[in-house]
SEDO-7175 format. One line per 2 residues: number of its first residue (from 1); their letters; for each residue y, x, z of N, C-alpha, C. Coordinates in steps of 0.001 Angstrom, whole numbers. Layout:
BEGIN
NUM) a) Y/X/Z/Y/X/Z/Y/X/Z  ...
% end
This chain:
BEGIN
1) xx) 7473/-11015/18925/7770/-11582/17633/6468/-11955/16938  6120/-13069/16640/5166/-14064/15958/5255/-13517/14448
3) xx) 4569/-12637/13923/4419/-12960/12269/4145/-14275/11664  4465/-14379/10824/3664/-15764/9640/3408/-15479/8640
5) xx) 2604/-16618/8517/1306/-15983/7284/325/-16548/7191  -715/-16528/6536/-2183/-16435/6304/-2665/-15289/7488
7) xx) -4167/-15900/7823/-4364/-14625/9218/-5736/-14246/7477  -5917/-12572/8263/-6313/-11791/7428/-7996/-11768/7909
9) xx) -9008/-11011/7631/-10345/-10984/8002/-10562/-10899/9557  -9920/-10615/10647/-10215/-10420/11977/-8965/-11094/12527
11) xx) -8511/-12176/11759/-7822/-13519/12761/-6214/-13106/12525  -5802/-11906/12517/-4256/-12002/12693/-3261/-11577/11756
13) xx) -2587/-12488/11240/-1331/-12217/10567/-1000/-11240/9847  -1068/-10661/8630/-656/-8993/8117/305/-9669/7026
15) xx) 1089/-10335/7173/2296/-10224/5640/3564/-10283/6500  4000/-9257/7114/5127/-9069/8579/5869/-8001/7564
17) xx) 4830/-7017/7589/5562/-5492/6517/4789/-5141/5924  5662/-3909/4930/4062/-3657/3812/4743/-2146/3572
19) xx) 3732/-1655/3014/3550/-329/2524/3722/-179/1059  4326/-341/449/4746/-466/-1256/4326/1075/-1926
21) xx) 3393/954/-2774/3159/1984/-3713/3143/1391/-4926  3804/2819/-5891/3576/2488/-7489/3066/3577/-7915
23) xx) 2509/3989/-8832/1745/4830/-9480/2605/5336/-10612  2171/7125/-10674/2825/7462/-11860/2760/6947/-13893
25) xx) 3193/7136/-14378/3059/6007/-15342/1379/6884/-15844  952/5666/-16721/-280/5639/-17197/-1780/5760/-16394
27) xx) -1340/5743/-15609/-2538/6129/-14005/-3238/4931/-14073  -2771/3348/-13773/-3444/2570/-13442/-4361/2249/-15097
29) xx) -3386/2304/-15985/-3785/1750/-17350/-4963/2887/-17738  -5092/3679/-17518/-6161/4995/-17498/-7335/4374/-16668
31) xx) -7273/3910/-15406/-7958/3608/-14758/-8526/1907/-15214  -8005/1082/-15816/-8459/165/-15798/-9325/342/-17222
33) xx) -8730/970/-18279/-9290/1556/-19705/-10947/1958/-19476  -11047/2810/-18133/-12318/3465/-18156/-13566/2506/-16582
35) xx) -12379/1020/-16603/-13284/500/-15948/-13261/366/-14522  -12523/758/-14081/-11635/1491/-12350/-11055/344/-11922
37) xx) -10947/-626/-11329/-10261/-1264/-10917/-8781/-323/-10021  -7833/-361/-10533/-6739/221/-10132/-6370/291/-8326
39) xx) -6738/-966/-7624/-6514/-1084/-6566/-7408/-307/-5452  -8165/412/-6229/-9162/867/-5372/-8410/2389/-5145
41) xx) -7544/2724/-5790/-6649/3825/-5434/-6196/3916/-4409  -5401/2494/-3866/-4790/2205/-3168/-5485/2145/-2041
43) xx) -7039/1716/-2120/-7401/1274/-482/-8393/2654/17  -8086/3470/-1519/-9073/5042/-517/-8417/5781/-608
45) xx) -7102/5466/-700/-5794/6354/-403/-5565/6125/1393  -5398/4574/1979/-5207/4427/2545/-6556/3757/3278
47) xx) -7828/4256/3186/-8983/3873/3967/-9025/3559/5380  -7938/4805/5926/-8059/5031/7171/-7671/3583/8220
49) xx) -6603/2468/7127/-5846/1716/8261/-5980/502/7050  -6452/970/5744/-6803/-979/5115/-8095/-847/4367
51) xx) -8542/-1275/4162/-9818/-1437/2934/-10254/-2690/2341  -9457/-3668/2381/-9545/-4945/1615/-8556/-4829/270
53) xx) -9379/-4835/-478/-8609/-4839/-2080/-8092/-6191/-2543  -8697/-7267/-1837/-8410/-8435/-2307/-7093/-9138/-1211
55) xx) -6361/-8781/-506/-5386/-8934/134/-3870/-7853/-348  -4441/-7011/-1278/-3234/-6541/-1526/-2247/-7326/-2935
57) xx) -1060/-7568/-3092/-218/-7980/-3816/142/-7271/-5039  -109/-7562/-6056/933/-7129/-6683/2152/-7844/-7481
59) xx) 3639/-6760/-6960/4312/-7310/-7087/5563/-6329/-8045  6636/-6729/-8770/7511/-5611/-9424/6839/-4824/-9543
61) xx) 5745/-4411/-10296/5251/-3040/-10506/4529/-2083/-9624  4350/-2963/-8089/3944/-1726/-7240/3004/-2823/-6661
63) xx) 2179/-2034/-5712/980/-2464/-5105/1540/-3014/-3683  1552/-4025/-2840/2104/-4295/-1704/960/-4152/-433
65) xx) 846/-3535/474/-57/-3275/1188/364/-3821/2651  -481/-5132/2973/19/-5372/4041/-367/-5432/5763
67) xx) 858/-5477/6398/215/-4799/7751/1127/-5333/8944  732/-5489/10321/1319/-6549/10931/2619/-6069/11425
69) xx) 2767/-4801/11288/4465/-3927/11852/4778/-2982/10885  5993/-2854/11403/6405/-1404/10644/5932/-189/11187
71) xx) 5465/-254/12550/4997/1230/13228/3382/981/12599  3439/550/11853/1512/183/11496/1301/1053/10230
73) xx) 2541/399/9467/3043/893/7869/3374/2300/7848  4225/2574/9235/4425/4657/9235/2891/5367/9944
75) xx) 2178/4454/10302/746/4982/10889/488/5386/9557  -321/3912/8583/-837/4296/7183/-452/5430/6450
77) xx) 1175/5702/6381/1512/6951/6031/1343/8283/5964  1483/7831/7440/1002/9296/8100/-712/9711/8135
79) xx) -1260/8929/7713/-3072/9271/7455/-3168/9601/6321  -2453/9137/5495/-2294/9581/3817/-1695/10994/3803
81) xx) -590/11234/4394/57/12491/4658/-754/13931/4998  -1288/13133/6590/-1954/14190/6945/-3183/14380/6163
83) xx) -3676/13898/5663/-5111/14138/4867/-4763/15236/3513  -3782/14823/3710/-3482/15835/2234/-4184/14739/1010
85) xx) -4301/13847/798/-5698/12821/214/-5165/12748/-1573  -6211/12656/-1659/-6305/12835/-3375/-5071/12034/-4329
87) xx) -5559/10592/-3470/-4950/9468/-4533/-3314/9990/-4462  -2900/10735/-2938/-1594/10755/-2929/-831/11570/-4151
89) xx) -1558/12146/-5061/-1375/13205/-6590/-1032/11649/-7165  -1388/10659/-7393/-1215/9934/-8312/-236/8500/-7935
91) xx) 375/9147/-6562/2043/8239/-6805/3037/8775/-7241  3676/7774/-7398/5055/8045/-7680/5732/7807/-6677
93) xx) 5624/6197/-6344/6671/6227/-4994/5830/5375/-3849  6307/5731/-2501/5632/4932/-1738/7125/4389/-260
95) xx) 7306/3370/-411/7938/2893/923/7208/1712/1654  8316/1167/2614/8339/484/3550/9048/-513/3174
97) xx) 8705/-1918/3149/9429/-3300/3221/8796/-4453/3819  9863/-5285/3483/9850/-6433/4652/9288/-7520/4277
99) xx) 8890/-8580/4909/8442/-9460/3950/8986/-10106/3115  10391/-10085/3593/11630/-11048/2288/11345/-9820/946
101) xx) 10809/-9066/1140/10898/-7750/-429/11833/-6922/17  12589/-6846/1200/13768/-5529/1202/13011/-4315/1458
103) xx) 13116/-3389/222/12796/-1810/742/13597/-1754/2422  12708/-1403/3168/14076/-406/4503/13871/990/4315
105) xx) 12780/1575/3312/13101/2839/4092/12113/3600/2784  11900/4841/2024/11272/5015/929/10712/6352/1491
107) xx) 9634/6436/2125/9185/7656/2546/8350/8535/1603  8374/8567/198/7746/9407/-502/8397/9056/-2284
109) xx) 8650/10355/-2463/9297/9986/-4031/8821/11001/-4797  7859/11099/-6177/7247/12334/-6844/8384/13617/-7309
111) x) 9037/14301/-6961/9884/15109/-7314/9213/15901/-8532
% end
């Protein structure tokens, strides 16, 4: 299966699936107040598998993080997971969607 798209810094395709995070309220507006560019949450949350800030989306309220599969998107997860990693204190929610925008699957919700 051929993604489409824009190809990303090393030639290939990443707007197939994405990794959707939103932040708990006042987090980003805190962060932009003291000068933080907000997105940088996002890419040293998830260092391990993106680090381009200028390819991520934002879209409805959440950060769209994109990546050429869905087994790419439960990788990213799972590096965030296992790290135990900081930024992960400051979501709220994090899933999986498609490129049409359908959530498939919401693997983290702040209880």
């Amino acid at each position: 299966m051929e993604a489409e798209g824009e190809l990303d810094r090393e030639g290939s395709t990443k707007d197939s699936w994405y990794v959707v995070v939103s932040f708990q309220s006042g987090i980003e507006e805190r962060a932009e107040h003291s000068g933080f560019d907000p997105r940088g949450f996002v890419t040293n949350a998830f260092y391990m598998t993106h680090h381009w800030k200028d390819d991520l989306e934002r879209r409805e309220g959440a950060w769209w993080i994109p990546y050429d599969t869905e087994e790419e998107c439960r990788v990213a997860w799972q590096y965030v997971r296992g790290d135990r990693n900081f930024y992960m204190n400051r979501f709220l929610r994090v899933a999986i969607a498609k490129r049409d925008r359908k959530v498939t699957e919401t693997l983290y919700i702040l209880e």
